[in-house]
LUMKEMI-95453 format. One record per residue: x, y, z of N, C-alpha, C, O in turn. Coordinates in steps of 0.2 Angstrom, whole numbers, plus 5000, padded with zeros to 4 digits. Example, Ala and Ser with C-alpha at 12.3 -4.5 7.8 and 13.67 -1.06 7.14 Angstrom:
<nodes>
506649725039506249785039506649845039507149835042506449895035506849955036506450005039506750065040
</nodes>
This chain:
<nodes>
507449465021507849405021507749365015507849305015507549395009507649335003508349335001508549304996508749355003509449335002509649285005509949245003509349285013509749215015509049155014509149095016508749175012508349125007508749085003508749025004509049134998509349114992509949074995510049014993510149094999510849054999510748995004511148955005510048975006509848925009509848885003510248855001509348905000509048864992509948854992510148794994510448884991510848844984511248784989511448734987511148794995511448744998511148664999511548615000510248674999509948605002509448594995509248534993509348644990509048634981509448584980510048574983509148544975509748484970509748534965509648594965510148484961510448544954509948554952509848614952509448504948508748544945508548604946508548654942508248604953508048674958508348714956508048774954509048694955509448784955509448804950509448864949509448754943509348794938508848814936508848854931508048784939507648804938507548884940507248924936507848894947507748954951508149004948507949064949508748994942508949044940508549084935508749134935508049074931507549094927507049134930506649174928507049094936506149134941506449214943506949234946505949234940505949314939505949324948505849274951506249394951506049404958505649444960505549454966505149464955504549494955503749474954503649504948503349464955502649454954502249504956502249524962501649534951501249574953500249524952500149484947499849544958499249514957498849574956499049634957498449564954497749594951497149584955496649554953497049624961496549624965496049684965495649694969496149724961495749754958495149784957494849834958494849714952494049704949494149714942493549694939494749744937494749774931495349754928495849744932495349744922495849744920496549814920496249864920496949804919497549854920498149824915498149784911498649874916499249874912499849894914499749954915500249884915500949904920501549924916501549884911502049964916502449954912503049994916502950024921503849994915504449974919504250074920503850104917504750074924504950164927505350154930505450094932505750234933505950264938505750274942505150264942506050304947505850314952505650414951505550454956505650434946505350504942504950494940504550544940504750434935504150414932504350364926504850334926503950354921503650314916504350324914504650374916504650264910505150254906504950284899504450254898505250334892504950334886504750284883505050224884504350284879504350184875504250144879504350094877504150144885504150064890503550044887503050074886503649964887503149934883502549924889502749904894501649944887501449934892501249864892501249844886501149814897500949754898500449734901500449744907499949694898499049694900499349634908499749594909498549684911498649584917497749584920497349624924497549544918496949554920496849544929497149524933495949564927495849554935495849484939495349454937496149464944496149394948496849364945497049304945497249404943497849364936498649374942498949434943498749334944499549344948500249334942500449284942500449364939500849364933501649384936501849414942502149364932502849374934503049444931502949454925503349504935503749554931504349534930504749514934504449514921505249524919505349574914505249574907505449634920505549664917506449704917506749754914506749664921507249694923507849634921507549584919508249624921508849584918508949554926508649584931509349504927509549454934510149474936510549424936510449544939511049564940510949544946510449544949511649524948511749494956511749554961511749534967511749614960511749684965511249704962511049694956510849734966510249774963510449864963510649884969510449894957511049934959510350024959510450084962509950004954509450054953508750034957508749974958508250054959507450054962507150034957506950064952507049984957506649934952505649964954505349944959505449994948504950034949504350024945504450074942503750004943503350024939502650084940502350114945502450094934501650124933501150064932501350014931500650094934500350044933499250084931498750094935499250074925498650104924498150084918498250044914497450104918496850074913496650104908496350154909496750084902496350104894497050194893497050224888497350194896497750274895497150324897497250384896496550304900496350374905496450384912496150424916497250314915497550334922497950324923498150274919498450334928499050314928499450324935499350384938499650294938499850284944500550304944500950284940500750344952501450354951501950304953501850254957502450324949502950254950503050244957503150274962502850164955502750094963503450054964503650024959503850054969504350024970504249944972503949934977504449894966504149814969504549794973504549734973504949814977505649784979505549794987505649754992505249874988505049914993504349864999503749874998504349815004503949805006503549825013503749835018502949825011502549865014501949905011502049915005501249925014500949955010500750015010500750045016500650045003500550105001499950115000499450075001499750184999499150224993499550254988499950294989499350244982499650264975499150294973498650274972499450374972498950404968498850384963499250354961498150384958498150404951498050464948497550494949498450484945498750534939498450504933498450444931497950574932497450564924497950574918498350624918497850534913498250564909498150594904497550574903498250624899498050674894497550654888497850624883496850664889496650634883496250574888496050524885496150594895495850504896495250534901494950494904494950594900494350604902494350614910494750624914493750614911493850624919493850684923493550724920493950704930494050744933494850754936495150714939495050824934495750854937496150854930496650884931495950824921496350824918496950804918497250774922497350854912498050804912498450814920498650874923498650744924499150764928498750784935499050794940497950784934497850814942497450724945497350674941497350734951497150684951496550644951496250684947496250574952495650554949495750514946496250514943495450444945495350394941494850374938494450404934494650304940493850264938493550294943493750314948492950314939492450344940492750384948492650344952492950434949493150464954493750444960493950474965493950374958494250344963495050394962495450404957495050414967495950444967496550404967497050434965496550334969497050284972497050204974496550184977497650184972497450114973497850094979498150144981497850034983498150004987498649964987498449904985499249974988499749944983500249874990500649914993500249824992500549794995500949734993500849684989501649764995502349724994502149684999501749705003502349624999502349575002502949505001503249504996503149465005503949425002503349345001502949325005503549324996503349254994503849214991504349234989503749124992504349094990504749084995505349064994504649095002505049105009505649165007506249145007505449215006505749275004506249294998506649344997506149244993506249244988506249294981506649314977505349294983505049344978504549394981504149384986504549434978504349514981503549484977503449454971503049504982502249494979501849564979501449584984501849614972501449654972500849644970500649624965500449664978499649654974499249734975499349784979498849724971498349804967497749784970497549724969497549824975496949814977496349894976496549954975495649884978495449954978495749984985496049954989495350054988495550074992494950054998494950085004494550014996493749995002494049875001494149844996494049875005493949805005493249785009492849825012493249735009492549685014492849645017493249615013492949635023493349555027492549525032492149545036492649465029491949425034492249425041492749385042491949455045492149445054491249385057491049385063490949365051490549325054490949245053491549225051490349215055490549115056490549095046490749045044490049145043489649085040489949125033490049185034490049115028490149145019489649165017489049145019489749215014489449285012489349295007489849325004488849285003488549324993488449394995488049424999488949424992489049494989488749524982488849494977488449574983488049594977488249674979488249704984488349704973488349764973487849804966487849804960487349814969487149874965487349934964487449964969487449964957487750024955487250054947486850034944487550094946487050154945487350114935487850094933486550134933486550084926486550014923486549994918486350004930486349904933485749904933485349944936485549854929484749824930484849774936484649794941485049744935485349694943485849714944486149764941486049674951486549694954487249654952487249604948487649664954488349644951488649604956488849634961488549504955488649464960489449464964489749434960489749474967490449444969490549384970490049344970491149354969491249294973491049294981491049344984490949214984490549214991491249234994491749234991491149255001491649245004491749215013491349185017492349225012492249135015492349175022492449235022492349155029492249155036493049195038493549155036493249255040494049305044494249315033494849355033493949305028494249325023493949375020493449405021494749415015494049495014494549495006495049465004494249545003494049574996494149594995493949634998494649634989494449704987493849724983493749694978493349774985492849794980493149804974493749824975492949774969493249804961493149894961492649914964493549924957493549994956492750034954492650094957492350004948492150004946491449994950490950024948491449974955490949984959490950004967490649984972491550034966491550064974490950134976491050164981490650144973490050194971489350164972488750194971489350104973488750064973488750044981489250044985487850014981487550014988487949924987487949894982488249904993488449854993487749814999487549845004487549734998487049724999487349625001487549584997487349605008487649555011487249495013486649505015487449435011486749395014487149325015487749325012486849275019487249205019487249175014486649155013487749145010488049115004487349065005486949075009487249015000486748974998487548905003488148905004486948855006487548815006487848775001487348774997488348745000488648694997488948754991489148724986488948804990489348814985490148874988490348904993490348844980490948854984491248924986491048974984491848944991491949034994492549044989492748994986492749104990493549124990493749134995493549165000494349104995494649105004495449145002495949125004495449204998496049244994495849305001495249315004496349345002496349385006496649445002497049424997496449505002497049595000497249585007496849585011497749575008497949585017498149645015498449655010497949695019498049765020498049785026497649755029498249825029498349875035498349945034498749995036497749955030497850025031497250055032497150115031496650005036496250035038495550045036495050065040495750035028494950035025494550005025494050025022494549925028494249875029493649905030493549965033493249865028492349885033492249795035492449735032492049805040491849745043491249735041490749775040491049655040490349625037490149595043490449535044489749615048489849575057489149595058488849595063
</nodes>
Protein backbone atom coordinates (compact mmCIF):
# COMPACT_ATOMS: atom_id res chain seq x y z
CA UNK A 1 0.00 0.00 0.00
CA UNK A 2 2.71 2.80 -0.39
CA UNK A 3 1.11 3.80 -3.60
CA UNK A 4 -1.95 4.64 -2.07
CA UNK A 5 0.17 6.46 0.45
CA UNK A 6 1.59 8.37 -2.22
CA UNK A 7 -1.51 9.35 -3.70
CA UNK A 8 -2.97 10.24 -0.19
CA UNK A 9 0.32 12.59 0.49
CA UNK A 10 -0.42 14.37 -2.95
CA UNK A 11 -3.90 15.14 -2.02
CA UNK A 12 -3.76 16.47 1.74
CA UNK A 13 0.59 17.36 1.52
CA UNK A 14 0.94 21.38 0.82
CA UNK A 15 3.00 22.17 -1.94
CA UNK A 16 6.16 22.27 0.20
CA UNK A 17 5.62 18.45 1.25
CA UNK A 18 5.36 17.46 -2.37
CA UNK A 19 8.33 18.91 -3.48
CA UNK A 20 10.01 17.92 -0.73
CA UNK A 21 8.77 14.28 -1.16
CA UNK A 22 9.91 14.21 -4.65
CA UNK A 23 13.76 13.90 -3.74
CA UNK A 24 13.10 11.26 -0.86
CA UNK A 25 14.71 8.22 -2.13
CA UNK A 26 12.14 4.97 -1.68
CA UNK A 27 14.62 3.20 -0.24
CA UNK A 28 16.41 2.92 3.17
CA UNK A 29 18.84 0.43 4.55
CA UNK A 30 19.78 0.05 8.64
CA UNK A 31 22.74 -1.34 9.92
CA UNK A 32 21.95 -3.82 12.73
CA UNK A 33 24.59 -5.84 12.55
CA UNK A 34 27.41 -4.75 15.03
CA UNK A 35 30.14 -4.02 12.00
CA UNK A 36 30.51 -1.95 9.65
CA UNK A 37 29.49 -3.01 5.97
CA UNK A 38 29.26 -1.81 2.43
CA UNK A 39 26.38 -2.33 -0.09
CA UNK A 40 26.48 -1.79 -3.58
CA UNK A 41 23.40 -1.73 -6.71
CA UNK A 42 22.80 -5.63 -8.54
CA UNK A 43 20.48 -7.76 -10.24
CA UNK A 44 18.74 -10.00 -9.55
CA UNK A 45 21.90 -12.50 -11.00
CA UNK A 46 24.29 -10.73 -8.98
CA UNK A 47 26.76 -7.72 -8.47
CA UNK A 48 26.46 -5.14 -11.08
CA UNK A 49 30.34 -4.71 -12.95
CA UNK A 50 31.88 -1.39 -11.46
CA UNK A 51 29.02 -0.79 -8.97
CA UNK A 52 30.36 1.59 -6.68
CA UNK A 53 30.56 -0.02 -3.20
CA UNK A 54 29.09 2.33 -0.49
CA UNK A 55 30.28 2.27 3.27
CA UNK A 56 27.28 2.32 6.02
CA UNK A 57 28.33 1.78 9.51
CA UNK A 58 27.02 -0.19 12.43
CA UNK A 59 23.51 1.55 14.15
CA UNK A 60 23.66 3.87 10.67
CA UNK A 61 19.92 3.91 8.94
CA UNK A 62 21.06 5.62 5.58
CA UNK A 63 19.01 6.34 2.06
CA UNK A 64 19.65 3.82 -1.00
CA UNK A 65 20.01 6.19 -4.17
CA UNK A 66 20.75 4.23 -6.01
CA UNK A 67 18.18 3.92 -8.70
CA UNK A 68 16.75 7.06 -10.66
CA UNK A 69 12.66 8.04 -9.60
CA UNK A 70 10.84 6.28 -12.55
CA UNK A 71 7.13 6.43 -12.01
CA UNK A 72 6.94 2.35 -12.98
CA UNK A 73 9.24 0.23 -11.30
CA UNK A 74 10.04 -1.75 -14.49
CA UNK A 75 13.32 -4.11 -13.20
CA UNK A 76 13.83 -5.67 -9.24
CA UNK A 77 15.66 -3.23 -7.65
CA UNK A 78 18.41 -5.44 -5.83
CA UNK A 79 21.61 -5.00 -3.85
CA UNK A 80 24.79 -6.94 -2.29
CA UNK A 81 25.80 -6.25 0.58
CA UNK A 82 29.36 -7.20 2.23
CA UNK A 83 32.75 -6.54 4.57
CA UNK A 84 36.45 -5.47 3.92
CA UNK A 85 35.96 -7.84 0.23
CA UNK A 86 36.33 -11.05 2.45
CA UNK A 87 32.16 -11.57 2.01
CA UNK A 88 29.48 -10.99 0.01
CA UNK A 89 25.81 -11.60 0.10
CA UNK A 90 23.56 -12.70 -2.69
CA UNK A 91 21.62 -10.13 -4.26
CA UNK A 92 18.71 -8.70 -1.70
CA UNK A 93 15.63 -7.51 -3.18
CA UNK A 94 14.65 -3.81 -1.22
CA UNK A 95 11.36 -3.53 -2.64
CA UNK A 96 10.60 -7.42 -1.75
CA UNK A 97 8.77 -7.24 1.82
CA UNK A 98 9.30 -9.75 4.27
CA UNK A 99 12.23 -11.55 5.89
CA UNK A 100 14.98 -13.46 4.69
CA UNK A 101 18.21 -15.41 5.41
CA UNK A 102 21.01 -14.14 2.91
CA UNK A 103 23.60 -16.23 2.46
CA UNK A 104 27.17 -15.01 2.50
CA UNK A 105 29.29 -15.81 -0.48
CA UNK A 106 33.21 -15.52 0.27
CA UNK A 107 34.88 -13.78 -2.16
CA UNK A 108 38.15 -14.49 -3.82
CA UNK A 109 41.09 -13.48 -1.94
CA UNK A 110 38.96 -12.78 1.47
CA UNK A 111 40.19 -15.84 3.60
CA UNK A 112 37.98 -17.80 5.46
CA UNK A 113 36.22 -21.21 5.03
CA UNK A 114 34.59 -22.54 1.77
CA UNK A 115 36.84 -19.97 -0.49
CA UNK A 116 36.04 -18.23 -3.57
CA UNK A 117 32.03 -18.71 -3.91
CA UNK A 118 31.39 -21.36 -1.10
CA UNK A 119 29.88 -20.40 1.86
CA UNK A 120 30.89 -18.57 5.22
CA UNK A 121 31.63 -15.26 6.45
CA UNK A 122 32.70 -13.42 9.89
CA UNK A 123 34.44 -15.79 11.68
CA UNK A 124 32.04 -18.80 10.44
CA UNK A 125 28.96 -17.03 10.36
CA UNK A 126 27.11 -18.25 6.84
CA UNK A 127 24.25 -15.43 6.81
CA UNK A 128 22.61 -12.47 7.65
CA UNK A 129 18.94 -11.48 8.41
CA UNK A 130 17.57 -9.51 5.95
CA UNK A 131 13.95 -7.62 6.79
CA UNK A 132 11.88 -5.52 4.34
CA UNK A 133 9.68 -3.61 6.22
CA UNK A 134 7.20 -0.44 4.93
CA UNK A 135 8.18 3.01 6.73
CA UNK A 136 6.73 6.53 6.03
CA UNK A 137 3.04 5.06 6.24
CA UNK A 138 4.10 2.82 3.32
CA UNK A 139 5.99 5.00 1.52
CA UNK A 140 9.35 3.73 1.91
CA UNK A 141 10.71 0.29 1.97
CA UNK A 142 13.12 -0.14 5.43
CA UNK A 143 16.06 -2.72 4.81
CA UNK A 144 17.39 -3.73 8.03
CA UNK A 145 20.71 -6.26 8.40
CA UNK A 146 20.76 -7.96 11.41
CA UNK A 147 22.84 -11.21 12.61
CA UNK A 148 21.28 -14.43 12.62
CA UNK A 149 20.94 -14.83 16.89
CA UNK A 150 19.05 -11.89 18.48
CA UNK A 151 18.41 -11.20 22.42
CA UNK A 152 14.70 -9.95 23.15
CA UNK A 153 14.15 -8.90 26.98
CA UNK A 154 10.88 -10.95 28.01
CA UNK A 155 11.72 -9.84 31.67
CA UNK A 156 10.15 -6.37 33.64
CA UNK A 157 13.51 -4.81 34.14
CA UNK A 158 16.74 -3.55 31.44
CA UNK A 159 19.42 -5.62 30.84
CA UNK A 160 23.53 -5.00 30.72
CA UNK A 161 24.69 -7.34 28.08
CA UNK A 162 28.27 -8.35 28.04
CA UNK A 163 29.74 -10.79 25.68
CA UNK A 164 32.90 -12.39 26.24
CA UNK A 165 34.79 -13.78 23.34
CA UNK A 166 37.92 -15.38 22.53
CA UNK A 167 41.03 -12.78 22.58
CA UNK A 168 39.03 -10.28 24.96
CA UNK A 169 40.65 -9.50 28.24
CA UNK A 170 37.12 -8.26 29.25
CA UNK A 171 34.09 -8.69 27.99
CA UNK A 172 32.62 -6.65 25.15
CA UNK A 173 29.70 -4.33 26.77
CA UNK A 174 26.29 -4.04 24.70
CA UNK A 175 23.96 -1.29 24.98
CA UNK A 176 21.25 -2.00 27.98
CA UNK A 177 18.12 -3.23 26.92
CA UNK A 178 15.16 -1.97 27.66
CA UNK A 179 11.98 -4.42 29.06
CA UNK A 180 9.69 -6.87 25.26
CA UNK A 181 13.05 -5.08 23.23
CA UNK A 182 15.67 -7.19 21.48
CA UNK A 183 19.04 -6.98 19.69
CA UNK A 184 20.91 -8.27 17.21
CA UNK A 185 24.31 -9.90 18.57
CA UNK A 186 26.84 -7.97 16.39
CA UNK A 187 28.56 -10.70 14.03
CA UNK A 188 31.58 -10.53 15.48
CA UNK A 189 30.67 -12.07 18.47
CA UNK A 190 28.21 -14.42 18.06
CA UNK A 191 30.87 -17.23 19.18
CA UNK A 192 31.18 -15.68 22.54
CA UNK A 193 29.56 -16.68 26.03
CA UNK A 194 26.96 -14.09 26.33
CA UNK A 195 26.60 -13.00 30.11
CA UNK A 196 22.96 -11.13 31.49
CA UNK A 197 22.46 -8.98 34.48
CA UNK A 198 19.97 -6.09 35.69
CA UNK A 199 21.05 -2.71 34.01
CA UNK A 200 22.54 -0.33 36.83
CA UNK A 201 19.37 2.03 37.49
CA UNK A 202 19.02 5.40 36.05
CA UNK A 203 21.12 4.87 33.10
CA UNK A 204 19.89 4.97 29.97
CA UNK A 205 18.30 1.55 27.50
CA UNK A 206 17.90 0.97 23.85
CA UNK A 207 14.27 0.66 23.14
CA UNK A 208 15.42 -0.30 18.93
CA UNK A 209 14.04 -3.65 18.07
CA UNK A 210 15.53 -6.36 14.73
CA UNK A 211 11.81 -7.32 14.42
CA UNK A 212 12.37 -10.62 12.98
CA UNK A 213 10.18 -13.79 12.76
CA UNK A 214 12.28 -16.07 11.90
CA UNK A 215 12.88 -17.74 15.11
CA UNK A 216 16.13 -17.07 16.27
CA UNK A 217 15.25 -15.02 19.06
CA UNK A 218 16.77 -16.55 22.50
CA UNK A 219 14.74 -15.28 25.20
CA UNK A 220 16.56 -13.45 28.29
CA UNK A 221 13.41 -14.63 31.10
Amino acid sequence: WGAAARVKEAFTATLDELVASRGRPPYRMRNETGVPLSYRKATAAGPLANAQANPIESGVEAPLQLWSSDAVQHTLHCITVGRHGAWETRPLPVASTGTFVVPLMHTRGGGGHGGSGGGGGEHGVGALVARVELADEGSTSLLRLGSLVQLRNCTGTPLEIQVDHEGAVDPEVLPDLAPSASTSVPLHLLHGGVMLRPAPKGRSVTLDSLASSTGSGKDAS
